[in-house]
N, CA, C and O atoms as a DFTB+ gen file, in Angstrom:
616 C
 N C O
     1  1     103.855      24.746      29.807
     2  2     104.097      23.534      29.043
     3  2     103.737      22.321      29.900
     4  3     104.197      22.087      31.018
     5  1     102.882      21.607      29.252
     6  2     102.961      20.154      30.121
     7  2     103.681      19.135      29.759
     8  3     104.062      18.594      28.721
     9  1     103.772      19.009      30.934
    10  2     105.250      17.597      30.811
    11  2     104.393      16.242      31.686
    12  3     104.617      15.046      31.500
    13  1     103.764      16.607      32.291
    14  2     103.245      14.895      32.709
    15  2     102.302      14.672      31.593
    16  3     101.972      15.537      30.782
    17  1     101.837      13.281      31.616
    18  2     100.845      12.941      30.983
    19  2      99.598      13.409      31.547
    20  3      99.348      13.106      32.714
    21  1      98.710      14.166      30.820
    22  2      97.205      14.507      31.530
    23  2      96.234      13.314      31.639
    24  3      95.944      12.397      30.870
    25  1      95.807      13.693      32.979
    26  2      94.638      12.218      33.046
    27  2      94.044      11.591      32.072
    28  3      94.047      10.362      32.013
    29  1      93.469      12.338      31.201
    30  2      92.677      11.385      29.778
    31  2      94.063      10.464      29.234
    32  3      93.692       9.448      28.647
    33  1      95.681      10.619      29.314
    34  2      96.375      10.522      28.121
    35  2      97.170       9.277      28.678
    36  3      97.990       8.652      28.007
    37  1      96.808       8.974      30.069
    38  2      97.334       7.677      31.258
    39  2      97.272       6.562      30.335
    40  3      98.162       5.734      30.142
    41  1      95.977       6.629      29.710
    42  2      95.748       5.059      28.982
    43  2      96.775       5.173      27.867
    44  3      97.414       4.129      27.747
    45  1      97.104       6.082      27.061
    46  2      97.800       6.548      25.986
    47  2      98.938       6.375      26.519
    48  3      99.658       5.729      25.758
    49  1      99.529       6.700      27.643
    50  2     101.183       6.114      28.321
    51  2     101.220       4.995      28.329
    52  3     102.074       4.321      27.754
    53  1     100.168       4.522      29.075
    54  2     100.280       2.755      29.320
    55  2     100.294       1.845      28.061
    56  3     100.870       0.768      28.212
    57  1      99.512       2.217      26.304
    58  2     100.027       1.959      25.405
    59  2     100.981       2.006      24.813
    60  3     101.206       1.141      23.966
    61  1     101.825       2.983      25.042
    62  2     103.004       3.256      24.213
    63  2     104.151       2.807      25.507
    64  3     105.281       3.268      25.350
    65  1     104.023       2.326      26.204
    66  2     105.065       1.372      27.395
    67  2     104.758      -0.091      27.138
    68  3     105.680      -0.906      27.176
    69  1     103.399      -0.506      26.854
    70  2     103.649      -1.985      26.331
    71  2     103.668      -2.365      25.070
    72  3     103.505      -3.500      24.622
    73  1     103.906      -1.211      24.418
    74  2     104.722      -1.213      22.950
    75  2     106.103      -1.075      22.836
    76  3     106.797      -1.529      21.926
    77  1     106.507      -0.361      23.900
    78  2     108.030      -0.418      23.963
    79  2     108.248      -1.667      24.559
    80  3     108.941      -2.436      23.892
    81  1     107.905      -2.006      25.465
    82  2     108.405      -3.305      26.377
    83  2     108.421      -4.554      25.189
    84  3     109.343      -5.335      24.954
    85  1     107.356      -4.482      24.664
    86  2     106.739      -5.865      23.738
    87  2     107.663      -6.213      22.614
    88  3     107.972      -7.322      22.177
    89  1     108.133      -4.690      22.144
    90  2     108.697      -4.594      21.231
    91  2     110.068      -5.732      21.240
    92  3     110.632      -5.964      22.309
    93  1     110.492      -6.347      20.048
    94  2     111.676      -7.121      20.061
    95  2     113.529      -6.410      19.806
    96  3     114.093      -6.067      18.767
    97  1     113.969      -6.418      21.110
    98  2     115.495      -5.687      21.099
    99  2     115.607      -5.271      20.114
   100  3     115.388      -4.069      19.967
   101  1     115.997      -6.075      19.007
   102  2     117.372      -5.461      17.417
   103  2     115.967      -4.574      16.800
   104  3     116.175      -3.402      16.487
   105  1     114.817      -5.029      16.660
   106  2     113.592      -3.565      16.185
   107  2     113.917      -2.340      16.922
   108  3     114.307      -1.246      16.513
   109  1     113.666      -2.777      18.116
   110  2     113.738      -1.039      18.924
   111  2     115.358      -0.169      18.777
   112  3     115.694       1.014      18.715
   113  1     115.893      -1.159      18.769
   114  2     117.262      -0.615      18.332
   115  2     117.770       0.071      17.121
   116  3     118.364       1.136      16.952
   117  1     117.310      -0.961      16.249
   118  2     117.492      -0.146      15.068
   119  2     116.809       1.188      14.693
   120  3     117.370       1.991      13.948
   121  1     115.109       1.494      15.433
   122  2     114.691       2.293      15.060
   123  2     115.021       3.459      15.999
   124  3     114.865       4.573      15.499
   125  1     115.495       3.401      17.409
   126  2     116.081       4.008      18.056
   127  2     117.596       4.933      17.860
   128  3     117.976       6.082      18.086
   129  1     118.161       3.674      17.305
   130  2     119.586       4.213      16.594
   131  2     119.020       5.314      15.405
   132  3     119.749       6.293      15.249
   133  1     118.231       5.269      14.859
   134  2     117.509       6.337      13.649
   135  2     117.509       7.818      13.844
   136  3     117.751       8.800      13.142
   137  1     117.044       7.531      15.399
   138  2     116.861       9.187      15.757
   139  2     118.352       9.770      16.242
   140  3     119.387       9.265      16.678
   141  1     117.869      11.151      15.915
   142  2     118.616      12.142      16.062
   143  2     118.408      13.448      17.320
   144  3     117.418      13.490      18.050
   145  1     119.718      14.602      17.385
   146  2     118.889      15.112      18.608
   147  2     118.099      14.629      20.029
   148  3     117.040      15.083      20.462
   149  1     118.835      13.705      20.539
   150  2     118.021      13.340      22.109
   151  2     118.717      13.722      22.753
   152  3     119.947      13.684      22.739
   153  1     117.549      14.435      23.859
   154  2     118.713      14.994      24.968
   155  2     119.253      14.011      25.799
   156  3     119.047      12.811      25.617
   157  1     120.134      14.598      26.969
   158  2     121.136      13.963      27.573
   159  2     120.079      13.638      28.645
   160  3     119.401      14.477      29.238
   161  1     120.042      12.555      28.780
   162  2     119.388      11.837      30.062
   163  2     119.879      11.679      31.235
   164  3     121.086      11.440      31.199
   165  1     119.356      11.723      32.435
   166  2     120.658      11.196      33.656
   167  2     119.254       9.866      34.288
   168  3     118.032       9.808      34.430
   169  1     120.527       8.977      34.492
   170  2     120.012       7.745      34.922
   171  2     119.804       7.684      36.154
   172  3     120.720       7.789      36.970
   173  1     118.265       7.461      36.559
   174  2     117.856       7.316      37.818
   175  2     118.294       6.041      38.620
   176  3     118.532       5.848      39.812
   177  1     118.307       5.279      37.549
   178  2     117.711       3.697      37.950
   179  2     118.538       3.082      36.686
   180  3     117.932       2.996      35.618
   181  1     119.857       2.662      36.756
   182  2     120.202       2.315      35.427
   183  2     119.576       0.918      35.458
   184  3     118.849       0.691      36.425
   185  1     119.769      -0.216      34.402
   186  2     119.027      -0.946      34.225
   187  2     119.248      -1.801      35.327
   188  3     120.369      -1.587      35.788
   189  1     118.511      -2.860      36.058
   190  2     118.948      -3.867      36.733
   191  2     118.028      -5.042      36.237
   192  3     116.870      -4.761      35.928
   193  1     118.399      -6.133      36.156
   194  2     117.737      -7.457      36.335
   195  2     117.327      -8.306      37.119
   196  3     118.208      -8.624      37.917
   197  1     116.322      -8.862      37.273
   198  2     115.737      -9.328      38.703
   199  2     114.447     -10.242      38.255
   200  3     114.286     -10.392      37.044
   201  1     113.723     -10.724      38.961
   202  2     112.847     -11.899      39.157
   203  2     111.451     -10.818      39.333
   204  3     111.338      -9.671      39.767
   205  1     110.369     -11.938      38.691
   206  2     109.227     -11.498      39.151
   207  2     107.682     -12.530      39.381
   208  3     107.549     -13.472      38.600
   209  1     107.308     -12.450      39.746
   210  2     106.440     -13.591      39.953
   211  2     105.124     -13.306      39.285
   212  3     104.423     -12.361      39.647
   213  1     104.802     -14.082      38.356
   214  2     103.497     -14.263      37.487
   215  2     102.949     -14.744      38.460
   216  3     103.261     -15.363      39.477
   217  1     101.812     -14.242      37.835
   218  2     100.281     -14.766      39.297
   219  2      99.310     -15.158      37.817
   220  3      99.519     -14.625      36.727
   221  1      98.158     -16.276      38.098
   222  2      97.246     -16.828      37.428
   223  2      95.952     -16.544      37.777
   224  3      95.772     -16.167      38.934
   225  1      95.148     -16.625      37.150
   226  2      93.738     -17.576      38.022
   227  2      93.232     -18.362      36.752
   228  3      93.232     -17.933      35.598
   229  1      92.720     -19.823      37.267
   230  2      92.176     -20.749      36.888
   231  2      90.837     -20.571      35.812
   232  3      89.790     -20.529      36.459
   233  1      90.715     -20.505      34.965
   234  2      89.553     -20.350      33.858
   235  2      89.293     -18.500      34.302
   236  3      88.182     -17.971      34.267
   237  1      90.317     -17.921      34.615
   238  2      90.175     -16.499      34.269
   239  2      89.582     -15.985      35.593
   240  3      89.878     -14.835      35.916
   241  1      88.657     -16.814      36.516
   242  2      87.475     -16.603      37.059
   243  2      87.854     -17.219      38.878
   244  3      87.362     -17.111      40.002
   245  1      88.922     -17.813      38.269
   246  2      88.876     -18.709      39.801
   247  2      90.127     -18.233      40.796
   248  3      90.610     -17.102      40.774
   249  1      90.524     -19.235      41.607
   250  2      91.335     -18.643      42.689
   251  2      92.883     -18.256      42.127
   252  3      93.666     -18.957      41.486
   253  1      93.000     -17.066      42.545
   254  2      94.406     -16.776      42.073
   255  2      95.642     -18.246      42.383
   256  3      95.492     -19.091      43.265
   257  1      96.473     -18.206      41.665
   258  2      98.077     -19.486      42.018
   259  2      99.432     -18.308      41.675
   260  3      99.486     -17.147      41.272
   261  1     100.412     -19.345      42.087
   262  2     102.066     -18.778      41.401
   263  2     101.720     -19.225      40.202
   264  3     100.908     -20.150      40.216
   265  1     102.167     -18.773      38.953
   266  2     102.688     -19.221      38.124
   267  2     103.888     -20.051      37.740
   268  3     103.987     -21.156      37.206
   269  1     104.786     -19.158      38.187
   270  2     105.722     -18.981      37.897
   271  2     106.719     -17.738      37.928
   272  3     106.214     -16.616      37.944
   273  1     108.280     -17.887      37.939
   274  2     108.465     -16.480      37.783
   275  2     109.345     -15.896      36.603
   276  3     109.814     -16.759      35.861
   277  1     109.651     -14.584      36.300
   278  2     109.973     -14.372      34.607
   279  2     111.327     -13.367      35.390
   280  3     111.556     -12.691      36.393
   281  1     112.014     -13.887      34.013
   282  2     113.783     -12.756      34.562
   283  2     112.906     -11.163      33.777
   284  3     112.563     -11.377      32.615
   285  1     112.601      -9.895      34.238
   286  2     112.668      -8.849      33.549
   287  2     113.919      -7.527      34.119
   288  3     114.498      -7.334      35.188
   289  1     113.921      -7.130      33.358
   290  2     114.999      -5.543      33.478
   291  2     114.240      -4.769      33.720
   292  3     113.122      -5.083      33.311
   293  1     114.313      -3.389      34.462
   294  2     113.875      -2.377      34.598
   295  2     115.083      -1.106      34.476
   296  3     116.297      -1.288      34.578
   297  1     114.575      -0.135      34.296
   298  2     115.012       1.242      34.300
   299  2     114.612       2.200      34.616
   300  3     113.399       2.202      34.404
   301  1     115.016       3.302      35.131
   302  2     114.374       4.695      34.923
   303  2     115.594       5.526      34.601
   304  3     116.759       5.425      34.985
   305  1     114.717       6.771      33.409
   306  2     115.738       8.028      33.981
   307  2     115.210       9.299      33.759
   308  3     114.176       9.252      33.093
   309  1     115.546      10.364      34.070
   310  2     115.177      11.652      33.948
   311  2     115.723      12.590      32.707
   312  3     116.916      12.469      32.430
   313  1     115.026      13.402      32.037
   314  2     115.599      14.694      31.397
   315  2     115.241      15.718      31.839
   316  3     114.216      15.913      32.493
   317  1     116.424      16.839      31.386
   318  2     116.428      18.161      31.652
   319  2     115.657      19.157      32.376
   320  3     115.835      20.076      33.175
   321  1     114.191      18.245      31.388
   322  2     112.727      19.346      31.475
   323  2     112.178      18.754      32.826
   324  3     111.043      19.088      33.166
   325  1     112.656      18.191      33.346
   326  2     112.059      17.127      34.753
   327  2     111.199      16.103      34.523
   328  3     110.527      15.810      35.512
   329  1     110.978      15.401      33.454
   330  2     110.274      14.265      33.111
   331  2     110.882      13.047      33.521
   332  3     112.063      13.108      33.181
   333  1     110.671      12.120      34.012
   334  2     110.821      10.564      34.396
   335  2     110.660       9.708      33.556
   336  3     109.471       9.642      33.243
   337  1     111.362       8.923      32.965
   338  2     110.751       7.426      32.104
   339  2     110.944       6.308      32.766
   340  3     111.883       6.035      33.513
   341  1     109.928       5.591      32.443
   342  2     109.986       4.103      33.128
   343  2     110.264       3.417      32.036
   344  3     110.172       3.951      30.931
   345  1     110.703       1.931      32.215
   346  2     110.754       0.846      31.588
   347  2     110.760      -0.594      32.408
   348  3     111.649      -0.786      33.237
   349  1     109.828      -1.524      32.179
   350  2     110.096      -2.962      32.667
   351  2     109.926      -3.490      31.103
   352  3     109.126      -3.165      30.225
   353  1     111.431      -4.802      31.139
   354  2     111.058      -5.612      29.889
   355  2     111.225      -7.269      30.105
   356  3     111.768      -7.827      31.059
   357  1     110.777      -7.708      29.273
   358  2     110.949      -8.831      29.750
   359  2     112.427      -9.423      29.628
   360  3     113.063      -8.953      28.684
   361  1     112.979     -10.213      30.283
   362  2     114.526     -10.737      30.264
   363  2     115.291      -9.420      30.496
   364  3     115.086      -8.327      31.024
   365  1     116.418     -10.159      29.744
   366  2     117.998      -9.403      30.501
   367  2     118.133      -8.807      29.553
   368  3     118.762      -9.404      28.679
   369  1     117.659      -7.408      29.217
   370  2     117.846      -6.252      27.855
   371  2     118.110      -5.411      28.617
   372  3     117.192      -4.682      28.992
   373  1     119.909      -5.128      29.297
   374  2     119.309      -3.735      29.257
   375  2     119.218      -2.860      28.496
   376  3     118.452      -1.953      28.823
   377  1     120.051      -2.727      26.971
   378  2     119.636      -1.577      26.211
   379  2     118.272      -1.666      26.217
   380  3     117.794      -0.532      26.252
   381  1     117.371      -2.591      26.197
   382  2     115.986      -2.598      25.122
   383  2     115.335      -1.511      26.520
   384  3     114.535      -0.611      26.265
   385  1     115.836      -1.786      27.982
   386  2     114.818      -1.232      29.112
   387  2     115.781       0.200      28.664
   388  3     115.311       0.788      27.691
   389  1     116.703       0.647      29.092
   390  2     117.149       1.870      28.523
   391  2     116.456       2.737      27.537
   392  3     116.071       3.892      27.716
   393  1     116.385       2.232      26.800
   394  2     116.077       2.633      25.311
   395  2     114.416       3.074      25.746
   396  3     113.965       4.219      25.690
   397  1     113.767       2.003      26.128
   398  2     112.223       2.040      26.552
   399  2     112.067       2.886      27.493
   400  3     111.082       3.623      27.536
   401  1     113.135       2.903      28.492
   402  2     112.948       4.676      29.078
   403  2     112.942       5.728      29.065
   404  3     112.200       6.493      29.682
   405  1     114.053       6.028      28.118
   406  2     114.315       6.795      27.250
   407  2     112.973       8.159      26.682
   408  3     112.707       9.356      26.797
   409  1     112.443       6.751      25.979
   410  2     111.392       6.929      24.533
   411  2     109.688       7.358      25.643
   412  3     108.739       8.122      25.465
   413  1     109.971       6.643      26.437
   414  2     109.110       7.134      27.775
   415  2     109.238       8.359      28.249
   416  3     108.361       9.207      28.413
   417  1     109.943       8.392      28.381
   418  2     109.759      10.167      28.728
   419  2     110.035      11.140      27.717
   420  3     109.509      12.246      27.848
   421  1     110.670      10.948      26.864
   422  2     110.351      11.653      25.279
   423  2     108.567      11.856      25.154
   424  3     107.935      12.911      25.217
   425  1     108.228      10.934      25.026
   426  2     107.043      10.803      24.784
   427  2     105.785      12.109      25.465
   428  3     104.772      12.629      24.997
   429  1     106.674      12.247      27.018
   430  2     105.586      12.834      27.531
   431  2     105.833      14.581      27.542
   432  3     105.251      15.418      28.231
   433  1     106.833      14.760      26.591
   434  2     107.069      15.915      26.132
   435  2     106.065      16.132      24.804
   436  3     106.114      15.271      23.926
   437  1     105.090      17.351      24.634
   438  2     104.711      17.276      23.519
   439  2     105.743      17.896      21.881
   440  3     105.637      17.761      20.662
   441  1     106.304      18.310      22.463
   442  2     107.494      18.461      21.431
   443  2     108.217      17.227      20.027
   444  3     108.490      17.324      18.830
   445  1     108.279      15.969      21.264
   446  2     108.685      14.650      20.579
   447  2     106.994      13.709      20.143
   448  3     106.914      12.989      19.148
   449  1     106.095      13.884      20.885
   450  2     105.173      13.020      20.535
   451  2     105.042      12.389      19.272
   452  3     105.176      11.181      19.079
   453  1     104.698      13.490      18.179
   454  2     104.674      13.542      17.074
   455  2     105.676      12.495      16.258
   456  3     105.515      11.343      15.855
   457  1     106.635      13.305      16.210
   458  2     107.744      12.540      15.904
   459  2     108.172      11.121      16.255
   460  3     108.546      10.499      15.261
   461  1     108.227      10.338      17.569
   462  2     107.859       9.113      18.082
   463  2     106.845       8.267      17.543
   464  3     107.069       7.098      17.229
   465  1     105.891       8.748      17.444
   466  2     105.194       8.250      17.054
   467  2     104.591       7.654      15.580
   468  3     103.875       6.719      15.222
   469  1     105.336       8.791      14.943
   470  2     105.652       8.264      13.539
   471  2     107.069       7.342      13.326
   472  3     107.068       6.298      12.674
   473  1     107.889       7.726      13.774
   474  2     109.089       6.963      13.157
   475  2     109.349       5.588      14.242
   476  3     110.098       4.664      13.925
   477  1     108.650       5.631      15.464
   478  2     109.016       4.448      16.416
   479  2     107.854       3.770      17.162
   480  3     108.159       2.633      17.524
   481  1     107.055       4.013      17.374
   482  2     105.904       3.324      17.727
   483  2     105.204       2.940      16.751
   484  3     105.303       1.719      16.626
   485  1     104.259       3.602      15.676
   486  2     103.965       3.097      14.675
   487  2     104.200       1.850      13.631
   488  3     103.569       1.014      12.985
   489  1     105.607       2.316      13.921
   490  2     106.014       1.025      12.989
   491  2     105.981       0.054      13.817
   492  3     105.416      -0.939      13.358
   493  1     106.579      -0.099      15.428
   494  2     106.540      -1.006      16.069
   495  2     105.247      -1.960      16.231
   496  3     105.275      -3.189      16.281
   497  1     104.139      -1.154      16.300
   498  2     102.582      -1.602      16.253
   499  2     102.684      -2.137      15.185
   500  3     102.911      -3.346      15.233
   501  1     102.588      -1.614      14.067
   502  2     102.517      -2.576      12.667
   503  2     103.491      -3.955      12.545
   504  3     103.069      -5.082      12.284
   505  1     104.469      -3.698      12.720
   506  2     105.457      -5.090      12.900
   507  2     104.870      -5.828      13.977
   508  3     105.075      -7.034      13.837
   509  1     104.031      -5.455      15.289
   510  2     103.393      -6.222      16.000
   511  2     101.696      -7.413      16.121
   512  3     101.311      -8.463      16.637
   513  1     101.166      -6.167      15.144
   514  2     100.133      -6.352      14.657
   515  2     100.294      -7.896      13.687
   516  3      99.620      -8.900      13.917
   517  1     101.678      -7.744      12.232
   518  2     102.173      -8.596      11.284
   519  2     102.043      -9.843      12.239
   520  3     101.190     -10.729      12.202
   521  1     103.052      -9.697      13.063
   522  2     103.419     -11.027      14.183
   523  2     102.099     -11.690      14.517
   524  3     101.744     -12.836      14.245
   525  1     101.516     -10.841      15.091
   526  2     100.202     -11.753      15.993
   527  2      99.899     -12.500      14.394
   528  3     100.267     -13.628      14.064
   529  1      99.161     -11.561      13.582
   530  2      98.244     -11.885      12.307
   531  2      98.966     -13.404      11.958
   532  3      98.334     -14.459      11.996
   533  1     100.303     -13.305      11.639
   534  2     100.896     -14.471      11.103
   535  2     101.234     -15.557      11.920
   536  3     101.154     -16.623      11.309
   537  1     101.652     -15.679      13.319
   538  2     100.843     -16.618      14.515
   539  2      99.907     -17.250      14.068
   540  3     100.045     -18.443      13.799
   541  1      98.689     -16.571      13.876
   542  2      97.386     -16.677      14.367
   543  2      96.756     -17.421      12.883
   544  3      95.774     -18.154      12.998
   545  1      97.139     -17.278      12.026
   546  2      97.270     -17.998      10.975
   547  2      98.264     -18.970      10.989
   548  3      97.502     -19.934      10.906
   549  1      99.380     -19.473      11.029
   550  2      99.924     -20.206      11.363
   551  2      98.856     -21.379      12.359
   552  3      98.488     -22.545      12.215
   553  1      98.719     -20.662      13.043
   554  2      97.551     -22.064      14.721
   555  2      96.966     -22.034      13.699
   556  3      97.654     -22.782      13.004
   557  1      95.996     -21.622      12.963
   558  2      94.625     -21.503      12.012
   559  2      94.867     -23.090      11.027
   560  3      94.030     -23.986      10.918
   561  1      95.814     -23.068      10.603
   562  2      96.364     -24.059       9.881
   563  2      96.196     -25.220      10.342
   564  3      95.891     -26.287       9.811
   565  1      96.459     -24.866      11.552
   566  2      96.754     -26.676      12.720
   567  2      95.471     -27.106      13.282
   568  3      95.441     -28.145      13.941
   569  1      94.089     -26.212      13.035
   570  2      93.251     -26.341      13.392
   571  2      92.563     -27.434      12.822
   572  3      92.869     -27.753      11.673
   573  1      91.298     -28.344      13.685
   574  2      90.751     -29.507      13.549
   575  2      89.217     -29.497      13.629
   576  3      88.773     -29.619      14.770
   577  1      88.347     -29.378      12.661
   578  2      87.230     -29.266      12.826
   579  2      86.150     -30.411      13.260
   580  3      85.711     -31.323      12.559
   581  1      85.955     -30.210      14.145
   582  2      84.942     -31.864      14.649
   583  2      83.995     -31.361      14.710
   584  3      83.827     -30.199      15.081
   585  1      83.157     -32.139      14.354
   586  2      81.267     -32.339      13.879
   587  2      80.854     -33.496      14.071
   588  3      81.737     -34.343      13.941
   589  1      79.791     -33.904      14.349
   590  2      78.956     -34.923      15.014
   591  2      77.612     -35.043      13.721
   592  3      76.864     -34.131      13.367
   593  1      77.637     -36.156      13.329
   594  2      76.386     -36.567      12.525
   595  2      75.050     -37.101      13.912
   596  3      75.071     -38.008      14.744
   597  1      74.114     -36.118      13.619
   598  2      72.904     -36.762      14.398
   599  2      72.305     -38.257      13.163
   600  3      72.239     -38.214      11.935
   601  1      72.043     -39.147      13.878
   602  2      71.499     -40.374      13.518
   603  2      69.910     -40.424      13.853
   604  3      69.375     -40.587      14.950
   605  1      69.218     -40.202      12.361
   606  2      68.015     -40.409      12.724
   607  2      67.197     -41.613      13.022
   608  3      67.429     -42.747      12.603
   609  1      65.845     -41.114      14.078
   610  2      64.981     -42.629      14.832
   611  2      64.090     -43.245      13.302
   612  3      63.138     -42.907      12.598
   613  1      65.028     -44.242      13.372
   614  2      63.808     -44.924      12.507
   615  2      63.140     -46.104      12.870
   616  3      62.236     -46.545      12.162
């Protein structure tokens, strides 16, 4: 049975961790509270809160700066089968980093994939997807179209 993620499926972890992270607390919760049957986890790393420092660069291209720095939570914990979950989230959640660890190492069982992925990631993507779309329309609205009349030589 495999229990880590196989090399092709790394990018496929790293999606479904900044879907959990991204995700907004009372969503992941509620859809978390849904499931049934999870095994008993033991906490590696229960949640802690702490500082982190955003790094920039200038037009994408130029010299790295501080930003600034952001409060996030982290977690880890282990199940049964010897799998590890991670979680970093942003701010002081720890259920949401819990929960995101949790669902992290669920995940890398193929047993739960399936299942996760229909009832808790999926939807999370779609409710994420909604957000941006309606943002992005929203700015769309506020937008200002400038144009320049050329003046012909007469």
């Amino acid at each position: 049975m495999e229990i880590h993620p196989a090399p092709q499926d790394r990018e496929g972890r790293a999606a479904w961790m900044r879907t959990l992270a991204l995700a907004p607390p009372d969503e992941l919760d509620r859809l978390f509270g849904g499931l049934s049957g999870l095994p008993e986890a033991r906490m590696l790393r229960e949640p802690q809160t702490g500082m982190t420092m955003l790094r920039a660069r200038g037009g994408g291209t130029g010299a790295q700066f501080n930003l600034g720095e952001m409060t996030i939570t982290r977690c880890a914990v282990a199940l049964p089968q010897g799998v590890m979950g991670l979680a970093y989230v942003q701010g002081r959640h720890a259920r949401h980093a819990r929960q995101a660890a949790m669902l992290d190492a669920l995940m890398q069982l193929p047993q739960w994939r399936q299942r996760l992925r229909e009832e808790v990631l999926d939807p999370l993507e779609r409710a994420g997807r909604e957000r941006r779309a309606r943002r992005a329309a929203e700015a769309a609205a506020t937008k200002v179209e400038f144009f320049t009349l050329a003046r012909g030589e007469d």
